[in-house]
N, C-alpha and C positions, 0 to 999 in steps of 0.2 A: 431536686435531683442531685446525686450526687456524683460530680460531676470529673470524681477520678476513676471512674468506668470507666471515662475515654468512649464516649457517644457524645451523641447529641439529641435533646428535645426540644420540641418548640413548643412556647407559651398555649397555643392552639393547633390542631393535628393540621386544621385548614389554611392554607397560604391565601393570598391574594388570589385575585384573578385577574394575569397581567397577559397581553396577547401583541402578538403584531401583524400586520398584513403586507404582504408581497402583493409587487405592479401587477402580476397579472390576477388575479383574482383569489391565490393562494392565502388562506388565515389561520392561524390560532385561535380556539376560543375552550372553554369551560375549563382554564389550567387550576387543576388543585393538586393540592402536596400534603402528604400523611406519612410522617414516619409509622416503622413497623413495629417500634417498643411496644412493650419490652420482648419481643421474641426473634424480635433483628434490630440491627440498626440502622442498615439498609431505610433509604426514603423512597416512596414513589410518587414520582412528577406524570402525573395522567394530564391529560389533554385532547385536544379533538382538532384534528388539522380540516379544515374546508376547503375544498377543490374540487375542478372536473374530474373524471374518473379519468383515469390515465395519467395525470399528473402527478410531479415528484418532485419532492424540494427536500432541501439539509432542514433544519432547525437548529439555531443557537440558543444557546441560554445564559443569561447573564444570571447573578444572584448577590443577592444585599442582605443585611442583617439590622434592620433602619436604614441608614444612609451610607451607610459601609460597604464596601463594593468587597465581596469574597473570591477569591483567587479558586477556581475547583479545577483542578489539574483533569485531562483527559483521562488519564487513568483509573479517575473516581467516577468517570458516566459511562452510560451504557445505556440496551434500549431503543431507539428510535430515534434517531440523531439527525443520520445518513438517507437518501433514496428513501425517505419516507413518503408514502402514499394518503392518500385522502381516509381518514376515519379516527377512530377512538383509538388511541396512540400512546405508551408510556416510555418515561424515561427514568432508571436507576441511576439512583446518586448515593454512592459508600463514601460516608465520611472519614472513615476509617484509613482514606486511601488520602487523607488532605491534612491543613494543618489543624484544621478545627477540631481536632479530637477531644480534646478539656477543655471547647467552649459551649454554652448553653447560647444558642440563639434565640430568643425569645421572640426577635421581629425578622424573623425569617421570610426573605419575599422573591420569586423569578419574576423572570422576563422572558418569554420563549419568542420566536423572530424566524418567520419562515425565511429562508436562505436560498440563493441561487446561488448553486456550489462553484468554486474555483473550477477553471478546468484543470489549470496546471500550477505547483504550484514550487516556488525555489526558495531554497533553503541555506544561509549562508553560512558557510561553515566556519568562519573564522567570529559570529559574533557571538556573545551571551546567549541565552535565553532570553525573549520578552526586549532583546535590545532593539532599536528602530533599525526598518529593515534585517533585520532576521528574517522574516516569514515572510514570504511576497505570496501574495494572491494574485493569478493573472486569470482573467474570463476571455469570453470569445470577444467581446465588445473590445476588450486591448488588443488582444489582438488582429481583431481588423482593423482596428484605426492607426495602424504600421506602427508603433511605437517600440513593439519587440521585434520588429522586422520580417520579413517572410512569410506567408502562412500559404497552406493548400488548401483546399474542399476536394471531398470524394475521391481520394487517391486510390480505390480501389472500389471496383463496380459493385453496387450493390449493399454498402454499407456508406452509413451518413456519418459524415465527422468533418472537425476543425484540425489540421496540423500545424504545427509552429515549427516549421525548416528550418525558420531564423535560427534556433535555438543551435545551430552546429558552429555558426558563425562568430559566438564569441566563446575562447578556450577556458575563462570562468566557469563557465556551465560544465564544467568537465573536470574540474580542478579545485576551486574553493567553492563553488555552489555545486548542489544538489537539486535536479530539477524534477519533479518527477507529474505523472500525469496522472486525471482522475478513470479512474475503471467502474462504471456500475455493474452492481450485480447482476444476475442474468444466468442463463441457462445455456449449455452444448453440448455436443456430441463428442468425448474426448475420445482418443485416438481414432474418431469417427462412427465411432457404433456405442459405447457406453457412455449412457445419459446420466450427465449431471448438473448438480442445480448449487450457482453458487448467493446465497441470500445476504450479503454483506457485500459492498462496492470498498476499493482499496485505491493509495495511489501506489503506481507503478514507475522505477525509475526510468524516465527518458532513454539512459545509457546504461551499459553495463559497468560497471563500478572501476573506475579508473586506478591507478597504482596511485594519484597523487592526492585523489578522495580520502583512500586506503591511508596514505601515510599522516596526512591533516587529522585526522580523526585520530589514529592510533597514537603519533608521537606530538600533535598540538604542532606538526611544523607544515607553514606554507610554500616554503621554498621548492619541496620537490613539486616539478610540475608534468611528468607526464601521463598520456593521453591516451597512453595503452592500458588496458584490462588488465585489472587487480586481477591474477592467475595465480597458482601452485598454492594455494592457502586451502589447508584442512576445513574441513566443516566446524570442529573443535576448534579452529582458530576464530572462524567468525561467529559461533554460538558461546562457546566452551568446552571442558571436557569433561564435565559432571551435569551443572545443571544443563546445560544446554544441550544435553542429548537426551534430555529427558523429554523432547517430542514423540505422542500426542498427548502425555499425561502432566506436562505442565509444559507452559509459555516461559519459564524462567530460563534465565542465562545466566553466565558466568561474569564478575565483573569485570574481569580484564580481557574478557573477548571483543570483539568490534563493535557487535551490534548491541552491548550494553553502553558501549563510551559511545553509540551516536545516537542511543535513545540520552543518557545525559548531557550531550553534548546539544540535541536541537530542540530536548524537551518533550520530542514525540515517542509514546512507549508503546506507540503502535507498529515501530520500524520492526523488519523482520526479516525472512526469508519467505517465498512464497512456497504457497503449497504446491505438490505436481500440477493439482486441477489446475488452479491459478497460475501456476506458470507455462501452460496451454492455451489455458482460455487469453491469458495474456498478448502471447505469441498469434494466435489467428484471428484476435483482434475484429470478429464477426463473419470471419470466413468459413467456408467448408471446404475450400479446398485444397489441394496437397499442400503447396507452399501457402503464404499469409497472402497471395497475390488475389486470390478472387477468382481464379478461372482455372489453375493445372488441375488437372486430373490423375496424373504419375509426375514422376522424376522427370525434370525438362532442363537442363543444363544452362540453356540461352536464358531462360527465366531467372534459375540461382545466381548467376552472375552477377543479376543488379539488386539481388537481395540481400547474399551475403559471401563473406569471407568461407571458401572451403577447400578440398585439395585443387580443384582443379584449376582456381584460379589465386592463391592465396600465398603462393611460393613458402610453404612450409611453417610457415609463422603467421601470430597473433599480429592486428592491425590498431591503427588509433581508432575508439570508437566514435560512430554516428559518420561513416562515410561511405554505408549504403544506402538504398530505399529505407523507410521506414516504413512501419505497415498502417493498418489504417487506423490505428490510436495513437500518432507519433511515435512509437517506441522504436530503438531503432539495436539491429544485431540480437534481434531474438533468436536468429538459427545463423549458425557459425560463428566464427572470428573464437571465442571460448564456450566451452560449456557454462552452463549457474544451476547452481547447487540448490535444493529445494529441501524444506523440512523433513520431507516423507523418506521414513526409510522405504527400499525399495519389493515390492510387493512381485516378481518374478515378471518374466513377458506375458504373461496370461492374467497379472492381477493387478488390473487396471481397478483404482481405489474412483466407484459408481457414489450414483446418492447424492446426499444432500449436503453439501460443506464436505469433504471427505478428506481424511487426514489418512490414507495409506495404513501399514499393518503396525502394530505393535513393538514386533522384534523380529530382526533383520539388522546383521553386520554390514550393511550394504544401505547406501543412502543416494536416494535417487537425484540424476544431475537432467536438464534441460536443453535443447537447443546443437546440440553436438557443438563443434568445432572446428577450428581450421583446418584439421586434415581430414575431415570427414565425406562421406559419397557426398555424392545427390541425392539417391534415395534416403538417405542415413537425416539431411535436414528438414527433412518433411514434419509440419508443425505438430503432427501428431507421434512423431517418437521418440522413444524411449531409452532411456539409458541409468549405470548404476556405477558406483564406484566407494572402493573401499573407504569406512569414515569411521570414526573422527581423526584417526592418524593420519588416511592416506591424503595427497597430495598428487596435483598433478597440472603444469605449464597449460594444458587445455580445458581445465575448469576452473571458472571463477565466479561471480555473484551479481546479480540484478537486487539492490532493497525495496523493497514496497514499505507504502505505512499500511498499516489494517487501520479501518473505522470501526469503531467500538460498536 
């Protein structure tokens, strides 16, 4: 081969057959790997997950070239990764997206490893990539055995989950760490009647995006430390103002916008803005009901109260975040204290973006925001609406940003 293509072949189209087994009965088996040469360079990782019906696990993958342990950045898979279910299962791996692009692996081998996903996971903003402690992975099992402090069960009737309350208790979490939580995919009913269906689980951030998150990331400095919501920032300032409005026709961004210096910055290039759907289905967090609470049925004032920051109780101004209820996925200040900004430009009050995965309309000067604000009704923070506001120039003290990662 010659091998300043910039692809890769292997000796034999067939890999090993490397597997692993999860405690509870979860496995890997028949893993084979075929690049697509010569008519891609794309490879395909097929596989067969074994489980009860109903069950769902991550998969990792580790990969060696002999005894060489190869680095494949997130960027490069795709596939079947995430919320994978029981059957015949693939995963894309573009080399193209890695460093191996002028190298021939001749003993090209994985390891695929069924996974029980983090639930939450923190992110330190002050270290390298790949440095110890960077990346925390916390499960349920940490967090019952008190070590992060705090936790609920079922904070809201009718929906099953783990919360980490702890998690308001130390100002780290707000300031040089990034904590954010796991979402699977799943299906609702957005602003109560149009049905969508979202096929890819994300993490979603704990809090809304602090001013001193905002400043570590942007200028490299720790010092600033507060604890209020990153507000009055353009949509262009956190995507950019070329590539970054180029949603839904390309994922790309600008590089001096926010959300490229903290995909460089924590390695993950799945960070983003969330979509409307997503940032609904976020917000009622398994509810149907008006608030994320599990039971209003309209506007109920005594309920808002301990949910969020708004005019009635908020005295005109934005609040430190994570010092109301959270809903029932830990997330906390989905509706009031600021708006956050969503990819989708805005589709009018009647074109609520339906379907499968739904990225909103094409074109549209107007970019849909989440959650309303602190000076907003009661009716107005109902987890199902909507709102729009001039973008990529405009600016405004009551809308600011929630990051998710996407799972590839």
């Amino acid at each position: 081969m010659n091998t300043t293509q910039k692809t890769i072949l292997f000796e034999c189209c067939a890999a090993c057959f490397v597997w692993g087994v999860l405690g509870d009965g979860v496995a890997v088996s028949n893993v084979t790997v075929r690049q697509r040469w010569p008519w891609d360079r794309r490879v395909n990782i097929d596989y067969v997950l074994v489980g009860e019906s109903g069950q769902v696990s991550d998969v990792s993958l580790a990969a060696r070239n002999g005894d060489q342990f190869l680095t494949l950045p997130d960027r490069s898979l795709s596939g079947d990764l995430f919320d994978v279910k029981p059957g015949r299962r693939r995963i894309v791996w573009n080399p193209l997206a890695t460093d191996y692009t002028n190298t021939t692996l001749t003993k090209f081998n994985v390891q695929l490893t069924p996974t029980n996903p983090p639930l939450y996971l923190i992110v330190d903003l002050t270290k390298t990539v790949g440095a110890e402690g960077q990346l925390t992975s916390v499960y349920a099992s940490d967090l019952n055995s008190g070590v992060y402090g705090t936790v609920a069960t079922n904070p809201v009737p009718g929906v099953e989950s783990l919360v980490w309350t702890g998690v308001t208790n130390n100002a780290a979490y707000m300031t040089t760490n990034l904590v954010l939580r796991r979402v699977a995919s799943g299906s609702f009913l957005m602003g109560g009647s149009t049905a969508v269906v979202l096929t890819k689980g994300l993490y979603a951030g704990v809090f809304e995006l602090t001013q001193a998150q905002w400043y570590n990331v942007m200028s490299n400095s720790v010092s600033y430390s507060s604890v209020y919501p990153k507000a009055d920032v353009a949509f262009g300032d956190v995507r950019g103002f070329s590539a970054g409005t180029n949603w839904p026709s390309s994922h790309g961004v600008d590089a001096t916008s926010f959300i490229a210096k903290l995909r460089v910055r924590t390695g993950l290039s799945g960070f983003d803005l969330p979509t409307e759907a997503q940032g609904e289905y976020i917000c009622r967090a398994g509810t149907t009901s008006y608030y994320y609470d599990g039971a209003t049925v309209s506007a109920d004032t005594g309920v808002l109260n301990g949910l969020a920051w708004w005019s009635g109780n908020s005295g005109n101004a934005a609040h430190p975040v994570g010092q109301k209820r959270p809903n029932a996925w830990g997330l906390y200040d989905t509706v009031g204290n600021v708006g956050e900004w969503c990819l989708d430009r805005y589709a009018g009050t009647t074109g609520l973006p339906g379907g499968t995965d739904p990225v909103g309309v094409t074109s549209c000067v107007s970019r849909a925001f989440r959650g309303y604000h602190y000076t907003g009704t009661a009716d107005g923070c109902g987890s199902g609406s909507r709102f729009n506001f001039s973008a990529p120039p405009g600016t405004s003290p009551k809308v600011g940003i929630r990051v998710v990662v996407f799972l590839p």
